[in-house]
mmCIF file of the N, C-alpha and C atoms, coordinates in Angstrom:
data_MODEL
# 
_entry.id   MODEL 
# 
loop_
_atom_site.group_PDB 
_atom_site.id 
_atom_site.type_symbol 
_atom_site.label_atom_id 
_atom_site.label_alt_id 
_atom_site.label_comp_id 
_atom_site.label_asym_id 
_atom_site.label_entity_id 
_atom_site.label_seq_id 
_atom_site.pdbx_PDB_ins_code 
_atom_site.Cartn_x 
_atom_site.Cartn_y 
_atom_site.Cartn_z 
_atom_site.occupancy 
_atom_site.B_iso_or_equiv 
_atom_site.pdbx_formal_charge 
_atom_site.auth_seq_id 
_atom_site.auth_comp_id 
_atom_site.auth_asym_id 
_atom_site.auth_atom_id 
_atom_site.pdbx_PDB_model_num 
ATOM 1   N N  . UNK A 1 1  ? 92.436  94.223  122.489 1.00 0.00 ? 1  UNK A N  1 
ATOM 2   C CA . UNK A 1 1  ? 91.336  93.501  121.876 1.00 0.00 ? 1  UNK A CA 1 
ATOM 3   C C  . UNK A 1 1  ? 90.738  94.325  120.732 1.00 0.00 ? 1  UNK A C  1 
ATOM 4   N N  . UNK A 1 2  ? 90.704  95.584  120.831 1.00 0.00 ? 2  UNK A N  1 
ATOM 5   C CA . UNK A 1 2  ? 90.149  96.495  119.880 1.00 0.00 ? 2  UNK A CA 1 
ATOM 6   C C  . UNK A 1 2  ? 90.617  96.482  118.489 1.00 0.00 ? 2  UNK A C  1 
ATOM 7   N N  . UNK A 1 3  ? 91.957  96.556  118.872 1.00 0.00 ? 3  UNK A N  1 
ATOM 8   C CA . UNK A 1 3  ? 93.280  96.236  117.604 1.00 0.00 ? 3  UNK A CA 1 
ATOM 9   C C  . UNK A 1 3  ? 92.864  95.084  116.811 1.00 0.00 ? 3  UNK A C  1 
ATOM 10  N N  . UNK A 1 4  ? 93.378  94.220  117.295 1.00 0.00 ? 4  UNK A N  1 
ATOM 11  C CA . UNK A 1 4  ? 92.437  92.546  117.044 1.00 0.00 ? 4  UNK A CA 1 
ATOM 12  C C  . UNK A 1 4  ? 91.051  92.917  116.060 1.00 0.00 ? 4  UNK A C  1 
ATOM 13  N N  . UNK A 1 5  ? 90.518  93.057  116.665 1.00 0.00 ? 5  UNK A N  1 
ATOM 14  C CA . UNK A 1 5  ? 89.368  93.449  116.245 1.00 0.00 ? 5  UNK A CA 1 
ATOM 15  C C  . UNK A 1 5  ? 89.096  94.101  114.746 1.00 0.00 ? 5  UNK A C  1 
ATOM 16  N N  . UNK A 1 6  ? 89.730  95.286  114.714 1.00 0.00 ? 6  UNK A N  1 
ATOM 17  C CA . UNK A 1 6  ? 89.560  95.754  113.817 1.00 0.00 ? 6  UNK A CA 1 
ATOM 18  C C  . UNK A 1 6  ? 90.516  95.235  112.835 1.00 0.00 ? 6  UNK A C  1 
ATOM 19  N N  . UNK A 1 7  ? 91.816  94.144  112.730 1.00 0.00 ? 7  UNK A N  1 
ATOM 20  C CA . UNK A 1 7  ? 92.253  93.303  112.036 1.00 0.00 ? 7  UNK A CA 1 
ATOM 21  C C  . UNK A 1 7  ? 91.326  92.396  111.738 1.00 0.00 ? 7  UNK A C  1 
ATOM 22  N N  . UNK A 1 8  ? 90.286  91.863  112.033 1.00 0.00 ? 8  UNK A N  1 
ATOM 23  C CA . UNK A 1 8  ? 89.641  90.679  111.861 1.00 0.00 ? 8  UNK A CA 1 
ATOM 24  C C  . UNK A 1 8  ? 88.911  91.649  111.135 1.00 0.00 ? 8  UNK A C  1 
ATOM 25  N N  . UNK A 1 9  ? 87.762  92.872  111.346 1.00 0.00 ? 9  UNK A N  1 
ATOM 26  C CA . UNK A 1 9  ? 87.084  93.111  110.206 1.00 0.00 ? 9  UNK A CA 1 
ATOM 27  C C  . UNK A 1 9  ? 87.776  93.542  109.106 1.00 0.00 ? 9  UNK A C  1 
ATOM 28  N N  . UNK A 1 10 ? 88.877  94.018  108.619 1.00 0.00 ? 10 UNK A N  1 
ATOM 29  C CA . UNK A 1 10 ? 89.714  94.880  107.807 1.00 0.00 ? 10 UNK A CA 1 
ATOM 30  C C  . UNK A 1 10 ? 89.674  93.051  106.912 1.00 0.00 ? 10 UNK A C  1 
ATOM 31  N N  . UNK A 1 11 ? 90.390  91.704  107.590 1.00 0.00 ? 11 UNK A N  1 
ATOM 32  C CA . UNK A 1 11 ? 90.423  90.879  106.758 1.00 0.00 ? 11 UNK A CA 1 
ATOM 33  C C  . UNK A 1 11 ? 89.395  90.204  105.827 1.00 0.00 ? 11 UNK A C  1 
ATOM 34  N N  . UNK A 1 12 ? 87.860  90.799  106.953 1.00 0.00 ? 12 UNK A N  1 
ATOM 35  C CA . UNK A 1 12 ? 86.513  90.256  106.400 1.00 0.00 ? 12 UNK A CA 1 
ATOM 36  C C  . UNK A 1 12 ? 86.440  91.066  105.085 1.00 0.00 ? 12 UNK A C  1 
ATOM 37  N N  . UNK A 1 13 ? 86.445  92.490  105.111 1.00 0.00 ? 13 UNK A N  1 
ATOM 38  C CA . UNK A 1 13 ? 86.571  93.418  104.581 1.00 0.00 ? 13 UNK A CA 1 
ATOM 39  C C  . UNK A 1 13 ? 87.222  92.976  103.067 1.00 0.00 ? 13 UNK A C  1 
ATOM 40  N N  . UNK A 1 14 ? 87.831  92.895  102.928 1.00 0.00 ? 14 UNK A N  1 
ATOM 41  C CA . UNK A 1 14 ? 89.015  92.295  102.145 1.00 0.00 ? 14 UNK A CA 1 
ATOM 42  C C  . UNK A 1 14 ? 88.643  91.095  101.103 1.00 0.00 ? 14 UNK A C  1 
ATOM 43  N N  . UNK A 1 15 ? 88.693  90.010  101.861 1.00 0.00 ? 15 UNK A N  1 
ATOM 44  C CA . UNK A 1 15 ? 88.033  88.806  101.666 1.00 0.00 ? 15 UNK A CA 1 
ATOM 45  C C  . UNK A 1 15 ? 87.201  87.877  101.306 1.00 0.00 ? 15 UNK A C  1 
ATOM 46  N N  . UNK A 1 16 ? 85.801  88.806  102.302 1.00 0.00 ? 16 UNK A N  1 
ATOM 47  C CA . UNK A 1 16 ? 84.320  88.561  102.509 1.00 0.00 ? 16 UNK A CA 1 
ATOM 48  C C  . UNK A 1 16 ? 84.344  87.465  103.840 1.00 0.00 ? 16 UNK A C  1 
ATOM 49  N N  . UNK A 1 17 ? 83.359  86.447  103.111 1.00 0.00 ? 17 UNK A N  1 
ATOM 50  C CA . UNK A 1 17 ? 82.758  85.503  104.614 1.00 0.00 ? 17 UNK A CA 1 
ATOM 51  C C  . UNK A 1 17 ? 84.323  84.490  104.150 1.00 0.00 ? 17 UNK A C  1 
ATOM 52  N N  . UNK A 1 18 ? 84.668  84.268  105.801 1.00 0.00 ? 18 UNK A N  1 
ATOM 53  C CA . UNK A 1 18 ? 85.756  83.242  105.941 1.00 0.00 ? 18 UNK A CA 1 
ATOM 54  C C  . UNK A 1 18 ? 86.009  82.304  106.902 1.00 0.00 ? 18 UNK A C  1 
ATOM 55  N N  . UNK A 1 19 ? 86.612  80.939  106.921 1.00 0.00 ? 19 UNK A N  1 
ATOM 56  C CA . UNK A 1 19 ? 86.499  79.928  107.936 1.00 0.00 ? 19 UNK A CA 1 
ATOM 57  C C  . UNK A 1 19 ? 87.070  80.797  109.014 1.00 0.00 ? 19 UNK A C  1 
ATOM 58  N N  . UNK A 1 20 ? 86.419  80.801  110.391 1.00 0.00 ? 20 UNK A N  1 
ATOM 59  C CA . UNK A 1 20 ? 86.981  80.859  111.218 1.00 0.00 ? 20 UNK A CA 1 
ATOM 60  C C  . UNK A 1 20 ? 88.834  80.650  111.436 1.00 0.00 ? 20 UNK A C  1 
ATOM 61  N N  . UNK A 1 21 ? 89.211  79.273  111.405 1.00 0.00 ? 21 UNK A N  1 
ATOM 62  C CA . UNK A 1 21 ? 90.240  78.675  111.577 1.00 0.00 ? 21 UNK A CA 1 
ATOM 63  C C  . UNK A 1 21 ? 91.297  79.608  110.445 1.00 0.00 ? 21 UNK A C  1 
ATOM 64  N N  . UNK A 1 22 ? 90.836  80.046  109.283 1.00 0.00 ? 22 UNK A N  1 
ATOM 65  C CA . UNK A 1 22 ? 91.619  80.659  108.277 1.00 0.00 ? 22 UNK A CA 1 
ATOM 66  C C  . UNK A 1 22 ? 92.165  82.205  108.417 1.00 0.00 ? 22 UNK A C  1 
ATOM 67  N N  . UNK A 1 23 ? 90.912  82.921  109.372 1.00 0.00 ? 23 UNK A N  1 
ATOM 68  C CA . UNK A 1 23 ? 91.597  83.574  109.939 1.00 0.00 ? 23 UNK A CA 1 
ATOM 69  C C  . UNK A 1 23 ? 92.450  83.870  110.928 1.00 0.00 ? 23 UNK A C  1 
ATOM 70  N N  . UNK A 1 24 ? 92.435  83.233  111.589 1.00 0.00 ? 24 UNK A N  1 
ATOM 71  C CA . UNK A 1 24 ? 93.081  82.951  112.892 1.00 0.00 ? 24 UNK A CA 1 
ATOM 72  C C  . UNK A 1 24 ? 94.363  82.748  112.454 1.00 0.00 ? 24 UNK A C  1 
ATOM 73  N N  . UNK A 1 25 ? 94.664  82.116  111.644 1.00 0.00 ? 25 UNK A N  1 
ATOM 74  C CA . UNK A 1 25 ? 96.207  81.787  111.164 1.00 0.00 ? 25 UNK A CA 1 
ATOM 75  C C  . UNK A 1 25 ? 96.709  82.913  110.337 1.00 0.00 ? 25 UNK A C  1 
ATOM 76  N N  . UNK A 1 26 ? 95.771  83.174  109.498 1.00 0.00 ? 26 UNK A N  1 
ATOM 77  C CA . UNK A 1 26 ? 96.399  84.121  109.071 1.00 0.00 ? 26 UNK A CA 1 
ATOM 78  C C  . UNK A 1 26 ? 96.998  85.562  109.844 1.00 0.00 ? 26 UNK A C  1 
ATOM 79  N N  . UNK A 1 27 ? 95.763  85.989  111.294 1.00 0.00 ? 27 UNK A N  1 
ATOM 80  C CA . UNK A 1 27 ? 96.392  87.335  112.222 1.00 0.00 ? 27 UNK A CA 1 
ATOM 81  C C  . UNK A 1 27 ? 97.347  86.329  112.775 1.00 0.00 ? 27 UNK A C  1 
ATOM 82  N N  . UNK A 1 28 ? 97.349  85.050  113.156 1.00 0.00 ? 28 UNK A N  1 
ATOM 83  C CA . UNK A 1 28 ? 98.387  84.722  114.321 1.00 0.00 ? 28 UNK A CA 1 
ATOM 84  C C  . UNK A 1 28 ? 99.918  84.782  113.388 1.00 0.00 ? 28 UNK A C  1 
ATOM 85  N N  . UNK A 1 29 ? 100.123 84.478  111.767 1.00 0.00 ? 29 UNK A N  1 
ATOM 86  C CA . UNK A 1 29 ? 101.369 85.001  110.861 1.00 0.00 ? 29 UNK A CA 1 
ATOM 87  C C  . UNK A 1 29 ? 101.714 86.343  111.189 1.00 0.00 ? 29 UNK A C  1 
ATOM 88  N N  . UNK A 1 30 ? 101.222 87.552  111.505 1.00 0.00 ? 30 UNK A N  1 
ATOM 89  C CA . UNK A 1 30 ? 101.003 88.849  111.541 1.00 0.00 ? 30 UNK A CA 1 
ATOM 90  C C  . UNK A 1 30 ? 101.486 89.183  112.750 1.00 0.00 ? 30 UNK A C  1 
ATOM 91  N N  . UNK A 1 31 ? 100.911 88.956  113.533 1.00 0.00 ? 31 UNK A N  1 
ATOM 92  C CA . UNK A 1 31 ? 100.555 89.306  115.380 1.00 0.00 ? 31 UNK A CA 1 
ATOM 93  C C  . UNK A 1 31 ? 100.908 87.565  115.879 1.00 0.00 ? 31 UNK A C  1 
ATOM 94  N N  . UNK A 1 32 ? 101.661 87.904  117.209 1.00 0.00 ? 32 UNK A N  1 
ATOM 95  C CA . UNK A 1 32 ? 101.653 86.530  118.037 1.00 0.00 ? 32 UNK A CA 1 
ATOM 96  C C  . UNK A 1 32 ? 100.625 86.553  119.298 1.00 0.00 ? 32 UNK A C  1 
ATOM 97  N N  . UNK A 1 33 ? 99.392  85.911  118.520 1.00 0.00 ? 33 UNK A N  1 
ATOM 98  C CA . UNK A 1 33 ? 98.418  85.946  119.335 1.00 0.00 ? 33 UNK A CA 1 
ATOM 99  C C  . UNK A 1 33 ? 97.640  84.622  119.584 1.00 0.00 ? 33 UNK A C  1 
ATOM 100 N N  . UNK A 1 34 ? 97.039  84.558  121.208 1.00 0.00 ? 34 UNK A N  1 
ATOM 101 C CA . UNK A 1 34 ? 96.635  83.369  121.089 1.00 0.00 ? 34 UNK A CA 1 
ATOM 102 C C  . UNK A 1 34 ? 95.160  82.948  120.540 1.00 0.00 ? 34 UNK A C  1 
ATOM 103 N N  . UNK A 1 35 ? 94.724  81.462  120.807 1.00 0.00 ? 35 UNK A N  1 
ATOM 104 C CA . UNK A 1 35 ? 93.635  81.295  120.136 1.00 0.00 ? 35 UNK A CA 1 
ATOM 105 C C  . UNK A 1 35 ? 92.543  81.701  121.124 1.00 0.00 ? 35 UNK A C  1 
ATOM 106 N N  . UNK A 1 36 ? 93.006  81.920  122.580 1.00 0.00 ? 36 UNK A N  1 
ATOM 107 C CA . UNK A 1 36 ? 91.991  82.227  123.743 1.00 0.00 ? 36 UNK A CA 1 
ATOM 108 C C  . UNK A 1 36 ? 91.388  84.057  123.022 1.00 0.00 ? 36 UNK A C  1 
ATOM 109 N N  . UNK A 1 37 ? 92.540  84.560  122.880 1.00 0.00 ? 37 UNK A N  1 
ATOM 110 C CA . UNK A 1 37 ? 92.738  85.988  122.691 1.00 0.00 ? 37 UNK A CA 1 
ATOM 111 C C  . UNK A 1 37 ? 91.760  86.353  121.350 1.00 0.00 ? 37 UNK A C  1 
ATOM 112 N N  . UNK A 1 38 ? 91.959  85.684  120.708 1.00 0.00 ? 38 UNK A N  1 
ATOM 113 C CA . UNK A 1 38 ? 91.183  85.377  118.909 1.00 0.00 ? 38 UNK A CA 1 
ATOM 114 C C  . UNK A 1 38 ? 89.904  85.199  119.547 1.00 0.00 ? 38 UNK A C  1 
ATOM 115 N N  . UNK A 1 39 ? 89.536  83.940  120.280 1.00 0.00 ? 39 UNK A N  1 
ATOM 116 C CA . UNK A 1 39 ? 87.548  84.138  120.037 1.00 0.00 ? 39 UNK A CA 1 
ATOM 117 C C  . UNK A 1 39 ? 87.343  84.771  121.151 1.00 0.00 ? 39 UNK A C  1 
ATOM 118 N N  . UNK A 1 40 ? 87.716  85.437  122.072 1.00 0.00 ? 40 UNK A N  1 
ATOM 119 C CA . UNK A 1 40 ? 87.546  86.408  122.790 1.00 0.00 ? 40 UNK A CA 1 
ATOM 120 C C  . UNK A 1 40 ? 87.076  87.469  122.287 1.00 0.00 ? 40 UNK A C  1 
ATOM 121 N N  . UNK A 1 41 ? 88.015  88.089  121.493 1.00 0.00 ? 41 UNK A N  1 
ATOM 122 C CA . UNK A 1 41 ? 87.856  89.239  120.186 1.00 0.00 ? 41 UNK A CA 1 
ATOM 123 C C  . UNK A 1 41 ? 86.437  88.943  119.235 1.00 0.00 ? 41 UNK A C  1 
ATOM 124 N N  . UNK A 1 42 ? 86.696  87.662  118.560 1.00 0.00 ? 42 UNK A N  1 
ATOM 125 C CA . UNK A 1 42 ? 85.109  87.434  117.684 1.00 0.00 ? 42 UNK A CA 1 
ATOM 126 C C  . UNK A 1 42 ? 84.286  87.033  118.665 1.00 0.00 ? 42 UNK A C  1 
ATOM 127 N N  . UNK A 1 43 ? 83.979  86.688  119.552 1.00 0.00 ? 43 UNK A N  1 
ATOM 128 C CA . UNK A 1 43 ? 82.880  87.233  120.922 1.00 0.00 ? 43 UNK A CA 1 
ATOM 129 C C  . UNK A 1 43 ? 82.305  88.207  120.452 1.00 0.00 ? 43 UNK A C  1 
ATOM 130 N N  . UNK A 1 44 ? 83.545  89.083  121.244 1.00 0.00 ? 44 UNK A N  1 
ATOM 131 C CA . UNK A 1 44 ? 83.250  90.871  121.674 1.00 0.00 ? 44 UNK A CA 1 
ATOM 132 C C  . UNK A 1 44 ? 82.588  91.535  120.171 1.00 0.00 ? 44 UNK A C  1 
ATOM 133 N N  . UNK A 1 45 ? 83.185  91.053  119.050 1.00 0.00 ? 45 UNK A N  1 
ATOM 134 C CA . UNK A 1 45 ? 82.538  91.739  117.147 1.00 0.00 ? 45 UNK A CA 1 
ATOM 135 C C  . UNK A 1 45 ? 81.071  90.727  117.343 1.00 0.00 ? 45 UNK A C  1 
ATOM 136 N N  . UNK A 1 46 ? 80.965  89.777  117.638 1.00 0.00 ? 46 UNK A N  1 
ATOM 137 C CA . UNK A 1 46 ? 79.854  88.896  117.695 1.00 0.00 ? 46 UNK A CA 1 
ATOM 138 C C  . UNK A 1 46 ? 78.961  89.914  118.757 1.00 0.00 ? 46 UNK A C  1 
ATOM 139 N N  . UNK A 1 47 ? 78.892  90.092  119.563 1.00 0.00 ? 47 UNK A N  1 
ATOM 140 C CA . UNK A 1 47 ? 78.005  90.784  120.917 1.00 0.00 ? 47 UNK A CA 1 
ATOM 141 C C  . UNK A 1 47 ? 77.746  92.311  120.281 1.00 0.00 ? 47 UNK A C  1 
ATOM 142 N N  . UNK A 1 48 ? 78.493  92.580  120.173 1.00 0.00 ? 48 UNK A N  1 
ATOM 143 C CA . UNK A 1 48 ? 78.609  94.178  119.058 1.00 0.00 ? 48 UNK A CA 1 
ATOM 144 C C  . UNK A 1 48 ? 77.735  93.937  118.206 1.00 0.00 ? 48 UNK A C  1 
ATOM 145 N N  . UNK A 1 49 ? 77.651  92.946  117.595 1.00 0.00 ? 49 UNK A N  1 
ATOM 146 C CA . UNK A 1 49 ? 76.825  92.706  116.067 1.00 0.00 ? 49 UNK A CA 1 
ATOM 147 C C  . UNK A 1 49 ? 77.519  93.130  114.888 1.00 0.00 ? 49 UNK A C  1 
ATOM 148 N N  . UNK A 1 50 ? 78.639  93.455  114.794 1.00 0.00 ? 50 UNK A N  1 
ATOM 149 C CA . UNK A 1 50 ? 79.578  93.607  114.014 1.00 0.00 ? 50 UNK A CA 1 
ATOM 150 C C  . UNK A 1 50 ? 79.615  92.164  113.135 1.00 0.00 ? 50 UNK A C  1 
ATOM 151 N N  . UNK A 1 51 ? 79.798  91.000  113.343 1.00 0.00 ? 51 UNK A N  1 
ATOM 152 C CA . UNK A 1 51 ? 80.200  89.876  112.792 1.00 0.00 ? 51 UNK A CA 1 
ATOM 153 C C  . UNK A 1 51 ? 78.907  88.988  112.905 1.00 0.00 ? 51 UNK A C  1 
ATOM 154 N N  . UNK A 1 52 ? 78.396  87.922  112.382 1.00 0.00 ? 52 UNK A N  1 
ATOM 155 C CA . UNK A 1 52 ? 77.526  86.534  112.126 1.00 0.00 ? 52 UNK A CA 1 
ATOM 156 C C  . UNK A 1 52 ? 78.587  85.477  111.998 1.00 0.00 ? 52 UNK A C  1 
ATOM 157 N N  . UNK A 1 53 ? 78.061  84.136  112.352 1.00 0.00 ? 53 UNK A N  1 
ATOM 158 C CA . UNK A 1 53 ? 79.100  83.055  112.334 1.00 0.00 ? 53 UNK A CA 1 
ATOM 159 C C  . UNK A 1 53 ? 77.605  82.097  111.558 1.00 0.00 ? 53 UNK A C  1 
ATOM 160 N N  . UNK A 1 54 ? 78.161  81.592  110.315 1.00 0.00 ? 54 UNK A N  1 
ATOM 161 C CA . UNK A 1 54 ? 76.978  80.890  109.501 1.00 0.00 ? 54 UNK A CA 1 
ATOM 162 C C  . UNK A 1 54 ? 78.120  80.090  108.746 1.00 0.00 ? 54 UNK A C  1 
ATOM 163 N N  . UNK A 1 55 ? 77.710  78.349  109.106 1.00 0.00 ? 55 UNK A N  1 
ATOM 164 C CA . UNK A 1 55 ? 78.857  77.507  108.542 1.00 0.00 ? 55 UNK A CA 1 
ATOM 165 C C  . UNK A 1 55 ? 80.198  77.553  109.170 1.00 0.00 ? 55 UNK A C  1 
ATOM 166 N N  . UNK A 1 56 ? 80.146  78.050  110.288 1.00 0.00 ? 56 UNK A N  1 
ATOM 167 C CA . UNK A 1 56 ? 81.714  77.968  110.272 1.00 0.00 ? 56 UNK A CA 1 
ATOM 168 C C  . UNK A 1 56 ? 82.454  79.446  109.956 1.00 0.00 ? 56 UNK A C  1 
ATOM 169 N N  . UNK A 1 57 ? 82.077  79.962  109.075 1.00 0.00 ? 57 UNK A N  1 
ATOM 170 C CA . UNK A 1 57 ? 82.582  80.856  108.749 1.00 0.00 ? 57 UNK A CA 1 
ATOM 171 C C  . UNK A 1 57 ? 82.150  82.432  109.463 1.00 0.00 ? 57 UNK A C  1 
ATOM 172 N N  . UNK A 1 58 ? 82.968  83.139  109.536 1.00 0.00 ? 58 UNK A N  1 
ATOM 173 C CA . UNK A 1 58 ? 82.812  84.659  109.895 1.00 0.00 ? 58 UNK A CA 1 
ATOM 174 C C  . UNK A 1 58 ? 82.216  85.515  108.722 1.00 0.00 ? 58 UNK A C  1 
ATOM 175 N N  . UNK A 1 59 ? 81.166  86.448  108.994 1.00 0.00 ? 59 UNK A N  1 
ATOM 176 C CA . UNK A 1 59 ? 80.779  87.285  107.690 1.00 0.00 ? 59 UNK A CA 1 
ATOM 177 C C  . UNK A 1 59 ? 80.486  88.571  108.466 1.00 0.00 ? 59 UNK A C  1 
ATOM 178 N N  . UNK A 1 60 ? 80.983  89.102  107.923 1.00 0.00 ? 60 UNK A N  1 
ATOM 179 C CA . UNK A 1 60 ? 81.091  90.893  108.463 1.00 0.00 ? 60 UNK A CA 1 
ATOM 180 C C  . UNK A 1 60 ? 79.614  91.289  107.853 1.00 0.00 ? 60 UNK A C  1 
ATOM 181 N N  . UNK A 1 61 ? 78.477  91.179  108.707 1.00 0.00 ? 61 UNK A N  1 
ATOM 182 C CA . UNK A 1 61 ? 77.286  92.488  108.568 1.00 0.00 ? 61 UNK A CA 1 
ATOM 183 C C  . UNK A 1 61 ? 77.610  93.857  107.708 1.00 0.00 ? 61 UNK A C  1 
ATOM 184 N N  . UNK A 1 62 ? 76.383  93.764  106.732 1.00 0.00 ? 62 UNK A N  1 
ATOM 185 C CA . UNK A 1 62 ? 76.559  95.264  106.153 1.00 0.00 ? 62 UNK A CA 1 
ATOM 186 C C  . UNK A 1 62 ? 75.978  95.954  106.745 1.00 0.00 ? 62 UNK A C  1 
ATOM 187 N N  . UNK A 1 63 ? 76.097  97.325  106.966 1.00 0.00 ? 63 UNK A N  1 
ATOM 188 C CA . UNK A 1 63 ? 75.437  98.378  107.645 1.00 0.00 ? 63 UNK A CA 1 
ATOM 189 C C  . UNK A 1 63 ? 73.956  98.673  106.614 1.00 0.00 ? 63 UNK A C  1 
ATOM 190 N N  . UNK A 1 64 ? 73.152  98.924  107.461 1.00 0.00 ? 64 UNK A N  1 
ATOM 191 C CA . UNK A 1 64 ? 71.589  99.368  106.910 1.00 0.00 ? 64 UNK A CA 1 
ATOM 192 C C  . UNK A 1 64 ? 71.552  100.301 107.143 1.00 0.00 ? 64 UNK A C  1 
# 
């Protein structure tokens, strides 16, 4: 999950704010992973406070 994880911020990273659904396809091209496994992971960055979900979309928090 950690792995995961730090693929999903590396893509926020990258990117910026993105549909949910857009990432997901894009780690599941990469990694064969499921969709249980995926919001499990943005949970765990969500509970962390690592990630916000506004619109739909994922946006990686800047550090203060």
């Amino acid at each position: 999950m950690l792995v995961l994880g730090a693929d999903i911020i590396r893509f926020l990273k990258r990117n910026g704010e993105s549909p949910v659904e857009i990432v997901f396809q894009y780690l599941k091209l990469d990694k064969e992973i499921s969709i249980d496994y995926y919001f499990d992971t943005v949970v765990y960055l969500w509970l962390a406070d690592f990630i916000t979900l506004e619109n739909e979309k994922l946006v990686l928090k800047k550090k203060e």
